[in-house]
C-alpha positions in Angstrom: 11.2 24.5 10.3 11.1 22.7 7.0 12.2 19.6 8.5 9.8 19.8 11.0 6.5 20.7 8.6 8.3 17.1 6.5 8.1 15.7 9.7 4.9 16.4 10.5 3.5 15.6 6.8 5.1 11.9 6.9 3.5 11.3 10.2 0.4 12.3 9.3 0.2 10.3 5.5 1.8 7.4 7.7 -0.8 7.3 10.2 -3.5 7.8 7.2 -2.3 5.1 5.9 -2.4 2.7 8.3 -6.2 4.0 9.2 -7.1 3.6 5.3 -5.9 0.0 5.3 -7.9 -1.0 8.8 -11.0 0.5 7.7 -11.1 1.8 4.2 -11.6 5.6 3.2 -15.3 5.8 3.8 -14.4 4.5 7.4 -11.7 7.2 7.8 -12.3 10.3 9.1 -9.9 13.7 9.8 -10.7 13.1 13.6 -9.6 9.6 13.6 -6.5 10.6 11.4 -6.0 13.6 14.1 -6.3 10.9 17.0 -4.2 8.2 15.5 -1.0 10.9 14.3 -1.2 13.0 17.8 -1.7 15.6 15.7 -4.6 18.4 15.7 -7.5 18.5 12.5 -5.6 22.0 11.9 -2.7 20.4 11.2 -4.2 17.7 9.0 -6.0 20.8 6.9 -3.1 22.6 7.1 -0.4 20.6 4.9 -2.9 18.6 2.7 -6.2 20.6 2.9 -8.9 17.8 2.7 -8.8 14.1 3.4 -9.3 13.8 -0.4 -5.7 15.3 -0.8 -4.8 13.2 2.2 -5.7 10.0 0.0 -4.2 11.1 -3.0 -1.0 11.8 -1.1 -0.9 8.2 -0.1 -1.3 6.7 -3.7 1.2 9.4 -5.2 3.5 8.1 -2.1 3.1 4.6 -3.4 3.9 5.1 -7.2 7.1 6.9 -5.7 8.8 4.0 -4.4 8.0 2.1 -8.2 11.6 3.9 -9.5 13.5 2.2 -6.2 11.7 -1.1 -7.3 12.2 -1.2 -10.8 16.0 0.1 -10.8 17.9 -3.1 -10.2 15.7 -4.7 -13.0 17.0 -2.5 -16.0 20.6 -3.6 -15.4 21.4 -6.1 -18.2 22.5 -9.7 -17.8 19.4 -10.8 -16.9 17.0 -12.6 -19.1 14.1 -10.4 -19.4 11.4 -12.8 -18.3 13.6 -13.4 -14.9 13.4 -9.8 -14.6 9.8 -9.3 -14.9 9.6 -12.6 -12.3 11.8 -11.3 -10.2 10.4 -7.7 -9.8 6.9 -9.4 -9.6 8.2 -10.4 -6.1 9.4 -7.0 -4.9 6.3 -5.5 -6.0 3.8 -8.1 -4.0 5.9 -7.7 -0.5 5.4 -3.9 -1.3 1.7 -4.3 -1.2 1.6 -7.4 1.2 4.3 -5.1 4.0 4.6 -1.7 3.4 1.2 0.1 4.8 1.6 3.2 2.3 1.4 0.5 -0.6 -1.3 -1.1 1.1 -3.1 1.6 2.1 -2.7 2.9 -2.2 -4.0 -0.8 -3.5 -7.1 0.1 -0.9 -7.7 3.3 -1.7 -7.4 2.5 -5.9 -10.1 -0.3 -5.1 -12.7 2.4 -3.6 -11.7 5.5 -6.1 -15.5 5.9 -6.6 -15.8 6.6 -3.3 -13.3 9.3 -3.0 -13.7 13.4 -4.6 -10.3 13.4 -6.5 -8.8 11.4 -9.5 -6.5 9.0 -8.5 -3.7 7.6 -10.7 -4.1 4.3 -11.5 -0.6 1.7 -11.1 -1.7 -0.2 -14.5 -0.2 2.4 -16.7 3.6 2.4 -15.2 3.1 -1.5 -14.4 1.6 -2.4 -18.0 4.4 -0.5 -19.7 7.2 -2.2 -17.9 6.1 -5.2 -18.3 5.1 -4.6 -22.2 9.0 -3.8 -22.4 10.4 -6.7 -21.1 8.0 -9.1 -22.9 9.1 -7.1 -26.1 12.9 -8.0 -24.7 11.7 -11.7 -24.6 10.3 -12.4 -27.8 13.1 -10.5 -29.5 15.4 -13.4 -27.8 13.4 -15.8 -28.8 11.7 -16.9 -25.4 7.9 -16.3 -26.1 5.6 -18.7 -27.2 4.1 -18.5 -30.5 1.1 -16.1 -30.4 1.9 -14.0 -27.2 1.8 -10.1 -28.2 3.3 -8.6 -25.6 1.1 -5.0 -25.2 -2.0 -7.6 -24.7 -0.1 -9.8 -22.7 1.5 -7.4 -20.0 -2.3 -5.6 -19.6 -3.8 -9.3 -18.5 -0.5 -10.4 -16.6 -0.9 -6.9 -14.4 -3.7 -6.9 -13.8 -4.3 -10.5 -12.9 -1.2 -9.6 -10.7 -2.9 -6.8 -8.7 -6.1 -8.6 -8.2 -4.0 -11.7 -7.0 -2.3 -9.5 -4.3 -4.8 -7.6 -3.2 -6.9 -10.8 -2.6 -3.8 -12.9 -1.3 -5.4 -12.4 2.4 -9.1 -13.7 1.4 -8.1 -16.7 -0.7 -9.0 -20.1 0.5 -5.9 -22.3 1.9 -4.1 -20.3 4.3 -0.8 -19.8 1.7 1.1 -16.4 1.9 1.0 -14.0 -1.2 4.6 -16.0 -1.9 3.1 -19.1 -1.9 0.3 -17.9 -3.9 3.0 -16.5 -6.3 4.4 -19.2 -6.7 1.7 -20.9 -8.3 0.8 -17.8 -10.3 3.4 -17.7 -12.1 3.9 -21.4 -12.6 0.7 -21.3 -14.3 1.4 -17.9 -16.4 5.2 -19.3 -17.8 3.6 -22.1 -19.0 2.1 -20.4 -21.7 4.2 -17.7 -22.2 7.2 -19.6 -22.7 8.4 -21.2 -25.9 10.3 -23.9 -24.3 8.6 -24.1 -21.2 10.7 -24.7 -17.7 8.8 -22.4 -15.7 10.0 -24.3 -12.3 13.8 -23.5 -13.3 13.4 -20.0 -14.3 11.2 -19.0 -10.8 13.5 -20.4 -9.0 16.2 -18.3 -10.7 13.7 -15.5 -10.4 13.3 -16.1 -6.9 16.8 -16.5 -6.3 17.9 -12.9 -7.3 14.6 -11.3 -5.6 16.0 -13.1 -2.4 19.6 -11.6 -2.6 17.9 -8.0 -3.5 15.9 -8.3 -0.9 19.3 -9.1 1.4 20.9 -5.9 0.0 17.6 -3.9 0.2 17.7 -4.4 4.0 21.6 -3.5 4.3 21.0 -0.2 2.6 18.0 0.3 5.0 19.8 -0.9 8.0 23.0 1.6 7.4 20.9 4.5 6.2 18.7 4.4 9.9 22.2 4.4 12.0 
């Protein structure tokens, strides 16, 4: 029975999800999450109440994947700024692929639209990045002036806006693409001997191989 009410809950945050992404949480109602999950309004009020709870399933959903993310980028070995570069990637497929993340980045964006208090990504996301800017100038690799509390604040949230806008931006380019030229931009003045072509493509490099093993594990753990 417990498997089955799991079940039942993941299904029903899923097919939220994908409904809060297509039409936003104003243009989401417990009848269209009923129709879309095959599952009855009871059942919906049942395991989370109200769509309010429903919503702030989704975004707790999404800050519980952050751990999986961030894991392979505490190992050491790995110049911190590479790190920060290279989990910058994982984190932008997240919100560009995964509809949970998706639906989270929407539902953050309309929060004054929505009866609960949602928690925001900036804190977790500002910290990690604080840390491994911290890493950087304590090896010697940030330019003169760059204090890294300040620093990860704008870098996040410049981050964030740049993903969650990658579809509406002029040009037709991917959020990879756009990426890219983010962070070709942002190394260039957080650097102190500036090479920010060599070190995304190092960057990009290990996010590509993670990526590889990421979809092993997933592959073996579904057969």
């Amino acid at each position: 029975m417990q498997e089955r009410a799991r079940a039942t809950r993941r299904l029903l945050l899923e097919s939220a999800a994908h409904l809060f992404v297509e039409r936003g949480y104003a243009g989401t109602s417990v009848n269209d999450i009923s129709d879309h999950s095959g599952k009855t309004s009871g059942a919906i009020y049942f395991h989370y109440y109200s769509k309010e709870k429903l919503a702030l399933a989704v975004v707790r959903e999404q800050f519980a994947t952050w751990p999986q993310l961030a894991a392979p980028y505490a190992a050491p070995g790995v110049p911190p700024l590479e790190k920060l570069v290279g989990l910058s990637f994982h984190v932008a497929r997240a919100l560009s692929e995964d509809v949970v993340a998706r639906a989270g980045a929407r539902l953050w964006a309309e929060r004054q639209g929505i009866a609960a208090t949602l928690p925001t990504p900036f804190d977790v996301w500002a910290s990690a990045a604080t840390r491994l800017l911290a890493q950087a100038r304590m090896r010697g690799e940030l330019a003169a002036g760059v204090e890294p509390a300040a620093a990860a604040v704008t870098l996040v949230c410049g981050f964030f806006g740049l993903c969650v806008l990658t579809d509406d931006l002029p040009g037709g380019r991917g959020w990879s693409e756009e990426l890219d030229q983010w962070w070709l931009l942002i190394l260039k003045s957080l650097l102190a001997d500036p090479d920010a072509s060599a070190l995304l493509a190092r960057a990009r490099a290990r996010a590509r191989s993670r990526s590889r093993v990421g979809e092993v594990d997933r592959t073996r753990a579904r057969a």
